[in-house]
TORKOL-4160 file (C-alpha; in steps of 0.2 Angstrom, whole numbers, padded with zeros to 4 digits, m for minus):
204
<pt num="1" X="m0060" Y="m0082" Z="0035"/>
<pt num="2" X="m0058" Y="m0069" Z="0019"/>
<pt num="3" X="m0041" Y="m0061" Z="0021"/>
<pt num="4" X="m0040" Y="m0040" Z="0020"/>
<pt num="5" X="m0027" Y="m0031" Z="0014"/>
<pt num="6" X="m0027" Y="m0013" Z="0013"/>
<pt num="7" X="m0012" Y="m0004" Z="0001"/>
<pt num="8" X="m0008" Y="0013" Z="0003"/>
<pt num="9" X="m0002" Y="0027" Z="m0007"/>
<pt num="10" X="0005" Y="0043" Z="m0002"/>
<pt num="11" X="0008" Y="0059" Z="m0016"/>
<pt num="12" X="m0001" Y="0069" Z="m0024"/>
<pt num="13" X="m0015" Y="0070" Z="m0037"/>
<pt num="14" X="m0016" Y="0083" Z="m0054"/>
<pt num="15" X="m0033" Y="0088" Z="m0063"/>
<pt num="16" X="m0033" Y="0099" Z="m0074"/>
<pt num="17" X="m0044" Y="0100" Z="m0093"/>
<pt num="18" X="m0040" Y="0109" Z="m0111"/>
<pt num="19" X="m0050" Y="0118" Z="m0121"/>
<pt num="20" X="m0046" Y="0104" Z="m0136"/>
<pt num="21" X="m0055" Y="0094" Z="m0123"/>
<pt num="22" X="m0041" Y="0083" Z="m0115"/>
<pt num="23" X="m0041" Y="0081" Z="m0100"/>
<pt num="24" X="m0026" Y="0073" Z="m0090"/>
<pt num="25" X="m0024" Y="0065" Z="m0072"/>
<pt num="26" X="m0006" Y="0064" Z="m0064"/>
<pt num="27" X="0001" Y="0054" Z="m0050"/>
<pt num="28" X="0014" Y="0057" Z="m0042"/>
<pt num="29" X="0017" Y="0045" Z="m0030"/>
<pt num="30" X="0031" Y="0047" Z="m0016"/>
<pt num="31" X="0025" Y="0029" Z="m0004"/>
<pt num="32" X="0015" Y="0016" Z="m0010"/>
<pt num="33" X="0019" Y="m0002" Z="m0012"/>
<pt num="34" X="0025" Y="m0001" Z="m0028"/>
<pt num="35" X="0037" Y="0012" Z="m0024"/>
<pt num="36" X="0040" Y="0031" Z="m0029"/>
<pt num="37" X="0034" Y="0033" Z="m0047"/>
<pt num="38" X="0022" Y="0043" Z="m0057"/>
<pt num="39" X="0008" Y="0037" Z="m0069"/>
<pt num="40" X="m0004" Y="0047" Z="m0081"/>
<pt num="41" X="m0022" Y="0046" Z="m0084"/>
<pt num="42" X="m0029" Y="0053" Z="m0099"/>
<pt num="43" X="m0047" Y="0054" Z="m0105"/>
<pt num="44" X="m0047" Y="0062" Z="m0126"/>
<pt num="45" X="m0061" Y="0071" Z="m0132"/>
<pt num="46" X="m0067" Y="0056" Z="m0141"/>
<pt num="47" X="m0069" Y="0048" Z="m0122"/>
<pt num="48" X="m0055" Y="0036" Z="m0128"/>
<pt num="49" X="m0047" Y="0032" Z="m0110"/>
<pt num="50" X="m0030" Y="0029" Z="m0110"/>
<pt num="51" X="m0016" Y="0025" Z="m0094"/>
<pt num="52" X="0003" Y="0027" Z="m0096"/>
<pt num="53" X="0013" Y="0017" Z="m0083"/>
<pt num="54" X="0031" Y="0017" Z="m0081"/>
<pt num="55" X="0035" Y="m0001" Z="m0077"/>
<pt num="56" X="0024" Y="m0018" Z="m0080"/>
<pt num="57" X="0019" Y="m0018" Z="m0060"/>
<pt num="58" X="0013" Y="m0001" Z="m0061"/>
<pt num="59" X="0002" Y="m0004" Z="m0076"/>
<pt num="60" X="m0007" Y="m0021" Z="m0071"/>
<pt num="61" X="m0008" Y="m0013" Z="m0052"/>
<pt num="62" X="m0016" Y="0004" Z="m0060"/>
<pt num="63" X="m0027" Y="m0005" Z="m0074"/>
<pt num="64" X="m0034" Y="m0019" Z="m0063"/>
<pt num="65" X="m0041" Y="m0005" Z="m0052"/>
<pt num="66" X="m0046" Y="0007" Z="m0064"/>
<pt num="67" X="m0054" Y="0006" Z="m0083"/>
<pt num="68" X="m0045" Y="0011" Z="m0098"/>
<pt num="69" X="m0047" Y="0006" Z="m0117"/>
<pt num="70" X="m0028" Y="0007" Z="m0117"/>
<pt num="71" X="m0013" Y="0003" Z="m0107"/>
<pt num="72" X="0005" Y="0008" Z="m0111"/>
<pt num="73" X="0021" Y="0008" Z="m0102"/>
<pt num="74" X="0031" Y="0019" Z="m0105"/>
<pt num="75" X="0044" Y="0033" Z="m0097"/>
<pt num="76" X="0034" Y="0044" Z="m0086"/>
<pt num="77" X="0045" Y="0058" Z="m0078"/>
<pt num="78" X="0036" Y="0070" Z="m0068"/>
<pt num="79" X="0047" Y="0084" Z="m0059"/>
<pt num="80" X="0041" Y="0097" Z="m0044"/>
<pt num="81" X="0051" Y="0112" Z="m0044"/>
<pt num="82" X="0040" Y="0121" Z="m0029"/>
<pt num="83" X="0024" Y="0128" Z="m0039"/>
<pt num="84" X="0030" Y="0121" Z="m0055"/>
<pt num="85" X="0026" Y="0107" Z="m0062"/>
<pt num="86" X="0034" Y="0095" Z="m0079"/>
<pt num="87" X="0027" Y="0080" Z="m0084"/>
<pt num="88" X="0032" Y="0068" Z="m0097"/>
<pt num="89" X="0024" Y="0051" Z="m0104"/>
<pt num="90" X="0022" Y="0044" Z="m0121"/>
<pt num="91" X="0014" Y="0058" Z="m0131"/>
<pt num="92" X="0008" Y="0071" Z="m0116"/>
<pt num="93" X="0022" Y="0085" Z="m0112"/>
<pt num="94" X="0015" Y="0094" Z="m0099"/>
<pt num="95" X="0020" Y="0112" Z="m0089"/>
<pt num="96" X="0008" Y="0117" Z="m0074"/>
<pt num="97" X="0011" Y="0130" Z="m0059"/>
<pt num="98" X="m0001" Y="0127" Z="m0045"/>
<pt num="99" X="m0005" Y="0144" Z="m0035"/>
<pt num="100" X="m0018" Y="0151" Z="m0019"/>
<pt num="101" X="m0027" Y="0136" Z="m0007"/>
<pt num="102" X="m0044" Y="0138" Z="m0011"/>
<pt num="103" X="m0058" Y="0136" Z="0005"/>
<pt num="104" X="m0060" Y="0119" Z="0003"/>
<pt num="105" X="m0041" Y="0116" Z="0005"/>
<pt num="106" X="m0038" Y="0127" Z="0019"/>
<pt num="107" X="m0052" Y="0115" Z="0028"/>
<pt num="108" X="m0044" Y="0099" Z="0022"/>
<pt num="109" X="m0027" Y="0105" Z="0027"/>
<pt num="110" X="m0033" Y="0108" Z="0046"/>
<pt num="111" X="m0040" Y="0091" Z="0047"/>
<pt num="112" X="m0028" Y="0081" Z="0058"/>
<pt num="113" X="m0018" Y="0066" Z="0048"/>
<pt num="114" X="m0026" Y="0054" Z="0059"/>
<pt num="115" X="m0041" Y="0058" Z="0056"/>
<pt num="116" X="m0041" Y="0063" Z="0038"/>
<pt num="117" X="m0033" Y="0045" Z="0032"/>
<pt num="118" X="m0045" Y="0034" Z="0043"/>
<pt num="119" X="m0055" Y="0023" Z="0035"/>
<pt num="120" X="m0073" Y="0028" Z="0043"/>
<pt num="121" X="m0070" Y="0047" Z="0040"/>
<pt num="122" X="m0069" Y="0045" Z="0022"/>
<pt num="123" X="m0084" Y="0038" Z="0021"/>
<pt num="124" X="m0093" Y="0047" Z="0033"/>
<pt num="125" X="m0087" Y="0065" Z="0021"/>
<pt num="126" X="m0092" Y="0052" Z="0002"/>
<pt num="127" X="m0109" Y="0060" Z="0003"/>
<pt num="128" X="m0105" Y="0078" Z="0007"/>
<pt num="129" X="m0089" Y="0080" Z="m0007"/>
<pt num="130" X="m0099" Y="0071" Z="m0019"/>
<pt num="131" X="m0113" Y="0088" Z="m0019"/>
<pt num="132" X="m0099" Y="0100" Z="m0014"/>
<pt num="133" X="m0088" Y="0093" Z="m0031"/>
<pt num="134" X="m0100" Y="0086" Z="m0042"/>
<pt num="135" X="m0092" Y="0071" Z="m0050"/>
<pt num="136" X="m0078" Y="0069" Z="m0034"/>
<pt num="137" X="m0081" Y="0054" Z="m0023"/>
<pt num="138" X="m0070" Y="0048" Z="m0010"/>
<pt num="139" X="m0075" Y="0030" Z="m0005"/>
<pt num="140" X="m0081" Y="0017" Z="m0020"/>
<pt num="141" X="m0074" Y="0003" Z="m0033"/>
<pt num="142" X="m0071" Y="0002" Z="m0049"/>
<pt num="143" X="m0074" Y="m0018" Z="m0049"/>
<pt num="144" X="m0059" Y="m0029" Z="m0048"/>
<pt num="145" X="m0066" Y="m0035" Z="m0029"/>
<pt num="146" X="m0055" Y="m0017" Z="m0024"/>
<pt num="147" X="m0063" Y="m0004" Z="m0015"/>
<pt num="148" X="m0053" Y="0014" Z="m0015"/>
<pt num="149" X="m0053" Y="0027" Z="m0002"/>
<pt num="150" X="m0048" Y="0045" Z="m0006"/>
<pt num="151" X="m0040" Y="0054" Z="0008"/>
<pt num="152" X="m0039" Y="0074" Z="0001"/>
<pt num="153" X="m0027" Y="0083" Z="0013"/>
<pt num="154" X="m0024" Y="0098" Z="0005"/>
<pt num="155" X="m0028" Y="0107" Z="m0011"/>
<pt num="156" X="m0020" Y="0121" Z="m0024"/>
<pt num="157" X="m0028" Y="0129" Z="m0038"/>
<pt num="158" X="m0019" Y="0126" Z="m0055"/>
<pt num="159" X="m0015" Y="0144" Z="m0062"/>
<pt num="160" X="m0006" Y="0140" Z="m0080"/>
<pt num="161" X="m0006" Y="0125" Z="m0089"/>
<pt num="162" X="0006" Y="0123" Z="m0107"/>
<pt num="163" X="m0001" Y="0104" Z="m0115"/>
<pt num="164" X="0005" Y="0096" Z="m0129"/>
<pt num="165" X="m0003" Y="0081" Z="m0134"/>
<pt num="166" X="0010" Y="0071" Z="m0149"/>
<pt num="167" X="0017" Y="0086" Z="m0152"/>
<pt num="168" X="m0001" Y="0097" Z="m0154"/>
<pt num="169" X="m0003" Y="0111" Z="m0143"/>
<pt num="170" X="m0021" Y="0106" Z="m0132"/>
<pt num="171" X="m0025" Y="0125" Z="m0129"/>
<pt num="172" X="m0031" Y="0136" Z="m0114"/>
<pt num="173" X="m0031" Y="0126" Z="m0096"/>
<pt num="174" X="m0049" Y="0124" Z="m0094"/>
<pt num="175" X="m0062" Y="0114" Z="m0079"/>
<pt num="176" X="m0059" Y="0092" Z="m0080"/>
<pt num="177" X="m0075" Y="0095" Z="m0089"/>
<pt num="178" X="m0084" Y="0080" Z="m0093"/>
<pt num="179" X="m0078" Y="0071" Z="m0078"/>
<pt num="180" X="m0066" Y="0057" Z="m0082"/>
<pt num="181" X="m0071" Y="0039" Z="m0081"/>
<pt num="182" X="m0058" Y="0029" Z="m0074"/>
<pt num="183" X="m0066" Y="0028" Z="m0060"/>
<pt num="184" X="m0082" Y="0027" Z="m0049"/>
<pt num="185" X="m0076" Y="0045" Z="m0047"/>
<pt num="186" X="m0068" Y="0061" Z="m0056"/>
<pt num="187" X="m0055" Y="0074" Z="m0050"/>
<pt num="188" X="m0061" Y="0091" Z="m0045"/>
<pt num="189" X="m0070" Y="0100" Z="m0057"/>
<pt num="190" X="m0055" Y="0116" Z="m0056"/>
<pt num="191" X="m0038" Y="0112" Z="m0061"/>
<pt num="192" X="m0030" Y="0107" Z="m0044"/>
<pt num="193" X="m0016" Y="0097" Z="m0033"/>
<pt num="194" X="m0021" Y="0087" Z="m0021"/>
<pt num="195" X="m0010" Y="0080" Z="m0009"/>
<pt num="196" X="m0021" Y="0063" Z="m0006"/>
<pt num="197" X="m0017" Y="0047" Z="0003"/>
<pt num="198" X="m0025" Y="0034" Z="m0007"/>
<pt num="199" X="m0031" Y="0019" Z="0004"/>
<pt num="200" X="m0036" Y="0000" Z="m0008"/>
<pt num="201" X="m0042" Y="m0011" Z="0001"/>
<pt num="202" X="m0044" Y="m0030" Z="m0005"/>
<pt num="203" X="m0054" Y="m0046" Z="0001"/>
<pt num="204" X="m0049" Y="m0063" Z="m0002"/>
């Protein structure tokens, strides 16, 4: 029989896009196996896709479920201070404030935990987010014999964004526009939070 295991992660997700065309992907991770930690996804306008990790662990966990061209650890300190948000990793020096709930995360924020971190009504909602938020998926694989599960239970808008990229200022906050390729799946399109339970299921 082919043993299952399912690893779940608790935090929070950040999207958000600049108009020099970087876009950047932060977790901020509170439970999971691993521990409480933070990681950074980065897609540069070249499409050159890069993850920093804070520890060994969380880079050969993170990069044997997603697809980057390359991997670095390094100190990734990322601090919630209600609405505001600092995050720094390797060259990226971030400050976001999040604001308003949009509609869409006034209805995932009334969907009962139960229910919004099951298994089958992820994938029952894959097909619906995936025209609602073109790019978002919330059931798929990005190889590895791991299939991922993205449980969105509530949403904010991202109102202000000040990124630096080595020192040079990325300019205006703009959409995650192209969609980042980590994944089998992108953030939203608009700059957000989303608090997510993260669900990786592996067989054999």
């Amino acid at each position: 029989m082919t043993a299952t295991t399912v690893d779940r992660f608790d935090g929070h997700i950040a999207g958000l896009g600049t108009s020099a065309g970087l876009r950047v992907v932060v977790g901020h991770w509170h439970s999971s196996p691993l521990g409480t930690f933070a990681d950074v996804m980065a897609e540069r306008p070249d499409g050159h896709r890069l993850l920093l990790a804070p520890t060994p662990a969380v880079a050969a966990f993170v990069s044997a479920t997603y697809t980057f061209d390359e991997v670095r650890v390094v100190p990734v300190h990322a601090v919630v201070d209600g609405p505001r948000w600092t995050v720094r990793a390797g060259p990226l020096e971030a400050t976001f404030r999040t604001g308003r709930r949009p509609a869409l995360g006034l209805l995932l924020a009334a969907v009962p935990t139960r229910i919004a971190t099951s298994i089958p009504w992820v994938s029952a909602i894959d097909v619906v987010a995936s025209r609602v938020l073109p790019g978002v998926r919330t059931r798929g694989s990005a190889g590895g014999g791991r299939e991922e599960f993205y449980c969105a239970r509530d949403m904010h808008c991202v109102t202000t964004a000040d990124v630096r990229w080595d020192g040079a200022d990325q300019g205006t906050l703009t959409s995650v526009d192209p969609p980042v390729r980590f994944g089998f799946g992108s953030t939203p399109p608009g700059p957000s939070v989303v608090r997510v339970t993260t669900l990786i299921r592996t067989r054999g």
